[in-house]
PQR file with spaces between the fields and no chain letter, atoms N, CA, C, O and H, PARSE charges and radii, in Angstrom:
ATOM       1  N    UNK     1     -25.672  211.662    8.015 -0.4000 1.5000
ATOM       2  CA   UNK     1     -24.484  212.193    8.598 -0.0000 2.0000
ATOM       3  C    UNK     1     -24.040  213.384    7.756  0.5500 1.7000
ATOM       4  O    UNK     1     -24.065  213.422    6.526 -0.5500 1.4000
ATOM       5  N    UNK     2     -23.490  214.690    8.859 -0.4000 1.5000
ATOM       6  CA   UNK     2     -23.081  215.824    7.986 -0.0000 2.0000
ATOM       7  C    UNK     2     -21.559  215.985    7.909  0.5500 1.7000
ATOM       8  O    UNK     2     -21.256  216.871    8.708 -0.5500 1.4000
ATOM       9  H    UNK     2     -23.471  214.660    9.859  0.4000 1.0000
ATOM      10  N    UNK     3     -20.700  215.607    7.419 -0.4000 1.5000
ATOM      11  CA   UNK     3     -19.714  215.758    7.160 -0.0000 2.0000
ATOM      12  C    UNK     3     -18.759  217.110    7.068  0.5500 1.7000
ATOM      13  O    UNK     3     -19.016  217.824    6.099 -0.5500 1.4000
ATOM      14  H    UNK     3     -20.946  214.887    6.770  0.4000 1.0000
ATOM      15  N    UNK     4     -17.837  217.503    7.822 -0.4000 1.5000
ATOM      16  CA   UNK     4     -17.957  218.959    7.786 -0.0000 2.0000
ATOM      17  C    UNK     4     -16.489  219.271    6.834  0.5500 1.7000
ATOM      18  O    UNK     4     -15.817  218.245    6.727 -0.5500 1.4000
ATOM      19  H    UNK     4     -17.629  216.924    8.610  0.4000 1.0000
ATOM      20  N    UNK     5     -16.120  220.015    6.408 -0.4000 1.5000
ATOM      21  CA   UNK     5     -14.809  220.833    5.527 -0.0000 2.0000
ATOM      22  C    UNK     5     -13.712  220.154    5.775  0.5500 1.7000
ATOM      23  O    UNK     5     -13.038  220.716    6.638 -0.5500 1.4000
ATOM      24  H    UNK     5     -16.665  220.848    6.495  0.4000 1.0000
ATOM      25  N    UNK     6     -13.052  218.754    5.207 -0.4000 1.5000
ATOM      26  CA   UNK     6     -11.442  218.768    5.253 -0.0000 2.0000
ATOM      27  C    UNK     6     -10.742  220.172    6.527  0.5500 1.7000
ATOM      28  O    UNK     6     -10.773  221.343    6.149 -0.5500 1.4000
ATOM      29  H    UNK     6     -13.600  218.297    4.506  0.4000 1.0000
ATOM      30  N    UNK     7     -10.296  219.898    7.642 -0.4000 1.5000
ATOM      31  CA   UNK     7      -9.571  220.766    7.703 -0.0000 2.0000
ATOM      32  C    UNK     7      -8.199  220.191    8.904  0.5500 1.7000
ATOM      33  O    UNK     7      -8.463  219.578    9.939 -0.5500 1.4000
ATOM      34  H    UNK     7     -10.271  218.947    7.949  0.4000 1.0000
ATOM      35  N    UNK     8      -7.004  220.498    8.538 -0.4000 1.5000
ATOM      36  CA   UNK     8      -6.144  219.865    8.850 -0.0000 2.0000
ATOM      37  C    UNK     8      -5.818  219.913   10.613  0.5500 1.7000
ATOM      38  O    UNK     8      -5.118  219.123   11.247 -0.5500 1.4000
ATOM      39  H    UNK     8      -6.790  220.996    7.698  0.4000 1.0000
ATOM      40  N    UNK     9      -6.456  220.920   11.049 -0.4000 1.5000
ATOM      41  CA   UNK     9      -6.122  221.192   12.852 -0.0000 2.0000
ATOM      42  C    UNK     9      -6.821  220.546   13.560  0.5500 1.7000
ATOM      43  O    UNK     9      -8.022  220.817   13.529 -0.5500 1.4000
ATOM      44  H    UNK     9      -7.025  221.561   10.534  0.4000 1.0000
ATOM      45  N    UNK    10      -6.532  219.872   14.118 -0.4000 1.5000
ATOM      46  CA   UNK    10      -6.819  219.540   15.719 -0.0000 2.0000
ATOM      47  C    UNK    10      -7.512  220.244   16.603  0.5500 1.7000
ATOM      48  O    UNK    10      -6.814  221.177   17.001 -0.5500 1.4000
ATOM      49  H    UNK    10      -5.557  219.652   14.143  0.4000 1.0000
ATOM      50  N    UNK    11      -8.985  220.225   17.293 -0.4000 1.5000
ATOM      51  CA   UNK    11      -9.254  221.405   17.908 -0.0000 2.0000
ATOM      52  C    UNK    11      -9.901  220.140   18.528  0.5500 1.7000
ATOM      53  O    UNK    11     -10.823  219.487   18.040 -0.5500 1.4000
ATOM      54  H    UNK    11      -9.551  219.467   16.970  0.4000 1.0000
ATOM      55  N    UNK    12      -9.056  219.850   20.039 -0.4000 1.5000
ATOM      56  CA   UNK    12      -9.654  218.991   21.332 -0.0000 2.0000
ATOM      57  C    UNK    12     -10.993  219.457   21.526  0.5500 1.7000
ATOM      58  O    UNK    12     -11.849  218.577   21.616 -0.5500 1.4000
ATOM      59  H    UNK    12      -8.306  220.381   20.435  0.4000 1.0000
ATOM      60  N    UNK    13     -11.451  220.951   21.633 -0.4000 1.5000
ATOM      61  CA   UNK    13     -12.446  221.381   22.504 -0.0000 2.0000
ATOM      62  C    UNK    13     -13.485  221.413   21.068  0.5500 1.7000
ATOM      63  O    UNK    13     -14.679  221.402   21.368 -0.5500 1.4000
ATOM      64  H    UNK    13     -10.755  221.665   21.560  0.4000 1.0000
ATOM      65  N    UNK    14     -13.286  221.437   20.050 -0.4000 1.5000
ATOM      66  CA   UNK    14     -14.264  221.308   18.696 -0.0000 2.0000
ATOM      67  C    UNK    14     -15.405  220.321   19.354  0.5500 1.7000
ATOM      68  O    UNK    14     -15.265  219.643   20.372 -0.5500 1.4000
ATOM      69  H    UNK    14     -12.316  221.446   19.807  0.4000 1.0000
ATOM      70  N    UNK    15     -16.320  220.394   18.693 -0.4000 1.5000
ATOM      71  CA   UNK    15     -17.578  219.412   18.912 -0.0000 2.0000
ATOM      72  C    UNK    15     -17.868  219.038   17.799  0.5500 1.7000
ATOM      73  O    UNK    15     -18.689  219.521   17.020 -0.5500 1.4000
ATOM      74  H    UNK    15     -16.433  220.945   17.866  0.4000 1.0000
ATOM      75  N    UNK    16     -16.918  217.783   17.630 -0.4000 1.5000
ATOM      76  CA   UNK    16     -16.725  216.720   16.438 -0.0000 2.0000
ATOM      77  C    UNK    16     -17.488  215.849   17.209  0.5500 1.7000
ATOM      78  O    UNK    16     -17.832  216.012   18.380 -0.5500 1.4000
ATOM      79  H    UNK    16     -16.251  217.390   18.263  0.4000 1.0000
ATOM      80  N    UNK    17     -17.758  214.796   16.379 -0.4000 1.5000
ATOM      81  CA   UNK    17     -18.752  213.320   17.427 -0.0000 2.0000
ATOM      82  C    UNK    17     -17.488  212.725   16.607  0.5500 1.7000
ATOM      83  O    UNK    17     -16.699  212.408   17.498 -0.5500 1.4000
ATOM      84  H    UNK    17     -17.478  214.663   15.428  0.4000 1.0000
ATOM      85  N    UNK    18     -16.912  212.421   15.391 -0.4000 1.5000
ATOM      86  CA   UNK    18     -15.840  211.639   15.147 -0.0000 2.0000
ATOM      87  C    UNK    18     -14.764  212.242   14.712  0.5500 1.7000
ATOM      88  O    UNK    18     -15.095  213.398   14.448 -0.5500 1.4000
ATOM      89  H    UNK    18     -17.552  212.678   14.667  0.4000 1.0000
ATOM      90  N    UNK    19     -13.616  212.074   14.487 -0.4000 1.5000
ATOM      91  CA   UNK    19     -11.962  212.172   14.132 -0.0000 2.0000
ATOM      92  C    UNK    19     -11.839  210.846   13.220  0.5500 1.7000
ATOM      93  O    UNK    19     -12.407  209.802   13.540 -0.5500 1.4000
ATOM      94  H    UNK    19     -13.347  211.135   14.701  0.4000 1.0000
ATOM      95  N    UNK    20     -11.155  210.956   12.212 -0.4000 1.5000
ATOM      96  CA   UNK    20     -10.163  210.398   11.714 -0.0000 2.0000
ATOM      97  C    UNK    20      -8.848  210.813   11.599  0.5500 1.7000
ATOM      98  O    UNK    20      -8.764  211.922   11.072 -0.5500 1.4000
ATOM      99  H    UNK    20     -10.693  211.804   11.952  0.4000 1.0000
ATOM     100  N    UNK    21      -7.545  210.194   11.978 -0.4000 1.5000
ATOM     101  CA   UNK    21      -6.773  210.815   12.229 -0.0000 2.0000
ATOM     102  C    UNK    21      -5.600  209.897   11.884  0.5500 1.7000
ATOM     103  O    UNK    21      -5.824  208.764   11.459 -0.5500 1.4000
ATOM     104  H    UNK    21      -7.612  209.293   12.406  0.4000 1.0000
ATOM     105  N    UNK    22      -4.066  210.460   12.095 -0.4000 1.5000
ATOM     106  CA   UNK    22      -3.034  209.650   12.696 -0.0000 2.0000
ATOM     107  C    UNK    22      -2.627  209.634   13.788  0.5500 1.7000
ATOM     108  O    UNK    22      -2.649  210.644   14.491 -0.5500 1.4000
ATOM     109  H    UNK    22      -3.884  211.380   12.441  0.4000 1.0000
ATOM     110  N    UNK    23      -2.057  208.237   14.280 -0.4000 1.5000
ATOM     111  CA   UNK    23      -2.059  207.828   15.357 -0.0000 2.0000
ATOM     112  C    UNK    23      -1.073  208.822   15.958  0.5500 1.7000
ATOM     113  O    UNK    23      -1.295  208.650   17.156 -0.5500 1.4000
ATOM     114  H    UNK    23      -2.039  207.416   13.708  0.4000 1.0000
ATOM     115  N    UNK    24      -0.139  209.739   15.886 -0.4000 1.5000
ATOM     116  CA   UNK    24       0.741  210.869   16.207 -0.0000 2.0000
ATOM     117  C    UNK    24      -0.171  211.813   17.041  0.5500 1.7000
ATOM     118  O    UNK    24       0.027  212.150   18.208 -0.5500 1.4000
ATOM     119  H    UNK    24       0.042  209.878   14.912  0.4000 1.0000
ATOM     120  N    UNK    25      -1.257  212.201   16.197 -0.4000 1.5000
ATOM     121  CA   UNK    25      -2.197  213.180   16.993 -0.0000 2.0000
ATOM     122  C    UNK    25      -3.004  212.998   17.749  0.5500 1.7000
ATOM     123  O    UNK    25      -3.728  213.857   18.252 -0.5500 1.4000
ATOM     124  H    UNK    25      -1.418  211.927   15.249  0.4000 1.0000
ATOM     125  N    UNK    26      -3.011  211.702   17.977 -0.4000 1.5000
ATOM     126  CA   UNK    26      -4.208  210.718   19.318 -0.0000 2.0000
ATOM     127  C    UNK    26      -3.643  211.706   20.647  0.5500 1.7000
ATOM     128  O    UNK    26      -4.463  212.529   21.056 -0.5500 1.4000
ATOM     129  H    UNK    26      -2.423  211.004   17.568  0.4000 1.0000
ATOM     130  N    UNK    27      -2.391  211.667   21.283 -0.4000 1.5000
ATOM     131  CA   UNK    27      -2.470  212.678   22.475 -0.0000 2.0000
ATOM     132  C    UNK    27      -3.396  213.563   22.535  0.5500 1.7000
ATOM     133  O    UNK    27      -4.339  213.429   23.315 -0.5500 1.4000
ATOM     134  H    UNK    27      -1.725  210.999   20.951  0.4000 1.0000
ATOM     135  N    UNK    28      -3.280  214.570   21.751 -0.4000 1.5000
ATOM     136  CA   UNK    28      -3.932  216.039   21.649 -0.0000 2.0000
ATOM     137  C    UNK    28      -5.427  215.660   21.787  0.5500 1.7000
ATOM     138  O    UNK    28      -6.038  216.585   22.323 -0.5500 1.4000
ATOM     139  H    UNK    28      -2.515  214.679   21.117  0.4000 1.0000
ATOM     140  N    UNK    29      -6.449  214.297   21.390 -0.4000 1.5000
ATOM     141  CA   UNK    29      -7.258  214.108   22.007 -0.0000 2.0000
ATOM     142  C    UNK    29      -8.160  213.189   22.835  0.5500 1.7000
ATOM     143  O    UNK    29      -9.365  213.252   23.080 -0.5500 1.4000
ATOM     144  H    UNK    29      -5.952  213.546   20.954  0.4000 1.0000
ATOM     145  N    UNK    30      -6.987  212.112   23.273 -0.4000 1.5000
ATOM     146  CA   UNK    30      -7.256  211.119   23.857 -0.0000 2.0000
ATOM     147  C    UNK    30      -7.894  211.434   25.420  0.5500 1.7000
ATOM     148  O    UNK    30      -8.287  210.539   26.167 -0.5500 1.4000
ATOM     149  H    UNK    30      -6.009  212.061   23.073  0.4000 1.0000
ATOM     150  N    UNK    31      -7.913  212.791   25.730 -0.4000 1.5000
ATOM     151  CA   UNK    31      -9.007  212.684   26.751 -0.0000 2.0000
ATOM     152  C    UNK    31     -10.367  213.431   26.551  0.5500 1.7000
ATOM     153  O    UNK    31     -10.869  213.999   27.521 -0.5500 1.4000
ATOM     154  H    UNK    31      -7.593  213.519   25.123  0.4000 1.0000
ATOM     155  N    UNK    32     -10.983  213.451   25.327 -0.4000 1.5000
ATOM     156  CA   UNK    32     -12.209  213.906   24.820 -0.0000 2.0000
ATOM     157  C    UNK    32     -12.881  212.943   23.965  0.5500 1.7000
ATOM     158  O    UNK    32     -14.083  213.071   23.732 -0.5500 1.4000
ATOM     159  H    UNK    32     -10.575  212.990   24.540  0.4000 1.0000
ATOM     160  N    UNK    33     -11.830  211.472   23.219 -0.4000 1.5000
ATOM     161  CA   UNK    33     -12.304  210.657   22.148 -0.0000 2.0000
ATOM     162  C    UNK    33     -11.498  209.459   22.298  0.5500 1.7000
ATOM     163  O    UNK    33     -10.270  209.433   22.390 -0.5500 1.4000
ATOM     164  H    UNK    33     -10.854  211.368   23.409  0.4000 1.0000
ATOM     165  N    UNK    34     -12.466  208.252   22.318 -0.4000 1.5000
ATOM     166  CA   UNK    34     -12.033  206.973   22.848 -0.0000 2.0000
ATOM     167  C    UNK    34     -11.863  206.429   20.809  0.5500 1.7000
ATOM     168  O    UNK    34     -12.433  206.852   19.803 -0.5500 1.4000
ATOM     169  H    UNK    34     -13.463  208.273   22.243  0.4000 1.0000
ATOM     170  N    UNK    35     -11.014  205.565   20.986 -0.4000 1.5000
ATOM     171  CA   UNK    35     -10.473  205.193   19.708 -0.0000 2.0000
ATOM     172  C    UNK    35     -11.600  204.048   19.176  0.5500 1.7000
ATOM     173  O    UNK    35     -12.003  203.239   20.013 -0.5500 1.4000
ATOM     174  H    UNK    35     -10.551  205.221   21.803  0.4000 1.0000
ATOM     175  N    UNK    36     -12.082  203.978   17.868 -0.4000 1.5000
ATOM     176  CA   UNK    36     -12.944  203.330   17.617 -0.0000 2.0000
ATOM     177  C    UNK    36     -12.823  201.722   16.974  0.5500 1.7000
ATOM     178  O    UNK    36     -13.384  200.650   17.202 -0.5500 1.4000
ATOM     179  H    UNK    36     -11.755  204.635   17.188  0.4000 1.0000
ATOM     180  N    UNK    37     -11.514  202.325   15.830 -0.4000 1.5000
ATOM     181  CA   UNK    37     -11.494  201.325   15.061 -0.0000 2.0000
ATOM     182  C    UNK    37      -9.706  202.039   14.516  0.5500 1.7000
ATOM     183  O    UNK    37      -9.469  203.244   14.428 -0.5500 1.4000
ATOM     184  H    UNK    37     -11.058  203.196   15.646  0.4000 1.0000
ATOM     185  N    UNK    38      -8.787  201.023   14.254 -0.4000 1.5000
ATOM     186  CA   UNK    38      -7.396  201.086   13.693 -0.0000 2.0000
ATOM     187  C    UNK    38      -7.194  200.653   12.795  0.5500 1.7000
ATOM     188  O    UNK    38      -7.249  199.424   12.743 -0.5500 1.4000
ATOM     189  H    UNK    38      -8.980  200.045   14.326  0.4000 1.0000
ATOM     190  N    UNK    39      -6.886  201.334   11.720 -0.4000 1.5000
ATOM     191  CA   UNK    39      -6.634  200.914    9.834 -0.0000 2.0000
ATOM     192  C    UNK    39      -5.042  201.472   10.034  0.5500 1.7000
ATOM     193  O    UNK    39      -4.527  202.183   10.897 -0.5500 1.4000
ATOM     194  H    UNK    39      -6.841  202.332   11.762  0.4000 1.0000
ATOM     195  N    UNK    40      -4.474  200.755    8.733 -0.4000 1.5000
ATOM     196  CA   UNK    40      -3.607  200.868    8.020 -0.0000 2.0000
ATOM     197  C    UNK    40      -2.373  200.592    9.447  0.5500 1.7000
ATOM     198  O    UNK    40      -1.704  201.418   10.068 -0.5500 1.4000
ATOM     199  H    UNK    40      -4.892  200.176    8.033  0.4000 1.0000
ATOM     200  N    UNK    41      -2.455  199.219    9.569 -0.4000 1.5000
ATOM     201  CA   UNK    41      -1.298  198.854   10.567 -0.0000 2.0000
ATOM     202  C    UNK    41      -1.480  199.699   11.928  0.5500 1.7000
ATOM     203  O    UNK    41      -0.477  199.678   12.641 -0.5500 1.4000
ATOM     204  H    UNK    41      -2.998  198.548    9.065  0.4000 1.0000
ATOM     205  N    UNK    42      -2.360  200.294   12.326 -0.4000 1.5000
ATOM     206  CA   UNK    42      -2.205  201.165   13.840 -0.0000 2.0000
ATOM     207  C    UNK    42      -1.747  202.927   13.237  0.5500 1.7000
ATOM     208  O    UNK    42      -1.430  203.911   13.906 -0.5500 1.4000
ATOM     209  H    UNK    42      -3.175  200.311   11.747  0.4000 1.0000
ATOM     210  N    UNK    43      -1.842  202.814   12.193 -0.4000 1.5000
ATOM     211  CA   UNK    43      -1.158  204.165   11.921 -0.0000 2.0000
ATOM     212  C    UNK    43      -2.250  205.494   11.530  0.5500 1.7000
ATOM     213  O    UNK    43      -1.910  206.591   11.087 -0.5500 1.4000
ATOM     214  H    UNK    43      -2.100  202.015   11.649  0.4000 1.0000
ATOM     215  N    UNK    44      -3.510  205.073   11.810 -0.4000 1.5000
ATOM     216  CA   UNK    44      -4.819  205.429   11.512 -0.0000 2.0000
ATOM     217  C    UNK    44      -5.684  205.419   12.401  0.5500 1.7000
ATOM     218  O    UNK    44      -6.050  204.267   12.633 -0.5500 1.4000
ATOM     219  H    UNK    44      -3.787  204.182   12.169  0.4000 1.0000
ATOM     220  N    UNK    45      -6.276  206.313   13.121 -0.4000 1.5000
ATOM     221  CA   UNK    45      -7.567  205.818   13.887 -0.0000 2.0000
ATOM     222  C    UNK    45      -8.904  206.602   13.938  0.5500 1.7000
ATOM     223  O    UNK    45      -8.794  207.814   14.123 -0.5500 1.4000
ATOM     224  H    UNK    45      -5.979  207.249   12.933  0.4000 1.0000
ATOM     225  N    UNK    46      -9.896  206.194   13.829 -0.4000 1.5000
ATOM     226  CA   UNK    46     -11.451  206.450   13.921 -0.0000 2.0000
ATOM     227  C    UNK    46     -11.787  206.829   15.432  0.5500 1.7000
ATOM     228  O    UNK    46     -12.196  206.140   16.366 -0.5500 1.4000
ATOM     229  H    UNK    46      -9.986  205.210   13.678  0.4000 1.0000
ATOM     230  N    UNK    47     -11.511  207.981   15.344 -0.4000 1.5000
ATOM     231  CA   UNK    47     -12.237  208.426   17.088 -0.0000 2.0000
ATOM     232  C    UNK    47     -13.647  208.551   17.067  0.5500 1.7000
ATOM     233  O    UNK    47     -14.220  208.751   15.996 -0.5500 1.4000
ATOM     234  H    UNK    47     -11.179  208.541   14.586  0.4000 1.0000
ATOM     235  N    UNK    48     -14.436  208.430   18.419 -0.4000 1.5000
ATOM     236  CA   UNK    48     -15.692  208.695   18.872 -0.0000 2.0000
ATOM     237  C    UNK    48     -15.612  209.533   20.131  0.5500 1.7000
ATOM     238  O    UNK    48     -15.110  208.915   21.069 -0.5500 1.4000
ATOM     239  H    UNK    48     -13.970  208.268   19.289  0.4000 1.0000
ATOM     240  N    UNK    49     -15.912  210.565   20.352 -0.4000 1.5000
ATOM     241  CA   UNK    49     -16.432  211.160   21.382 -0.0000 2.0000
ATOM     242  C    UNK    49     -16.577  210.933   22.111  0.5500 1.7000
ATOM     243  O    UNK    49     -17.576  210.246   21.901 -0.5500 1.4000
ATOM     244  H    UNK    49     -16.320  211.067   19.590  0.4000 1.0000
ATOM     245  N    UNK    50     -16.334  210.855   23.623 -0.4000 1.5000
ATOM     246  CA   UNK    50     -16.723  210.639   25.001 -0.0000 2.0000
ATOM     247  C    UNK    50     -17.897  211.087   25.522  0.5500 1.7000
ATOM     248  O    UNK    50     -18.289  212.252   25.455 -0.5500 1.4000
ATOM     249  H    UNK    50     -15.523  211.414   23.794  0.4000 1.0000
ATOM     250  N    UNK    51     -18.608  209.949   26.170 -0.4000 1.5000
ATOM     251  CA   UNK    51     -20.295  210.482   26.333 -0.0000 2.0000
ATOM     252  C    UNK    51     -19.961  211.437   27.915  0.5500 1.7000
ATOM     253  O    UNK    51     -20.876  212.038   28.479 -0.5500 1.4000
ATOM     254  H    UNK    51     -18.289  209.002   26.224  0.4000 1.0000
């Protein structure tokens, strides 16, 4: 796995295969990345990409 640069923006249309994120910024891409896995009470989530 290639891991790419810390970078703090949000880019829906990026071609990430995963997100880690807070749960605040799930809108901005909940119709490109289905939620994988929820840490730290729901306040955290592991996105995956939509096939």
């Amino acid at each position: 796995m290639k891991l790419a640069e810390y970078n703090k923006e949000i880019e829906p249309s990026g071609n990430y295969d995963f997100y880690y994120i807070f749960d605040s910024d799930y809108p901005a891409l909940q119709e490109q990345y289905d939620i994988v896995e929820k840490f730290d009470g729901g306040s955290r989530l592991l996105l995956k990409r939509k096939n």
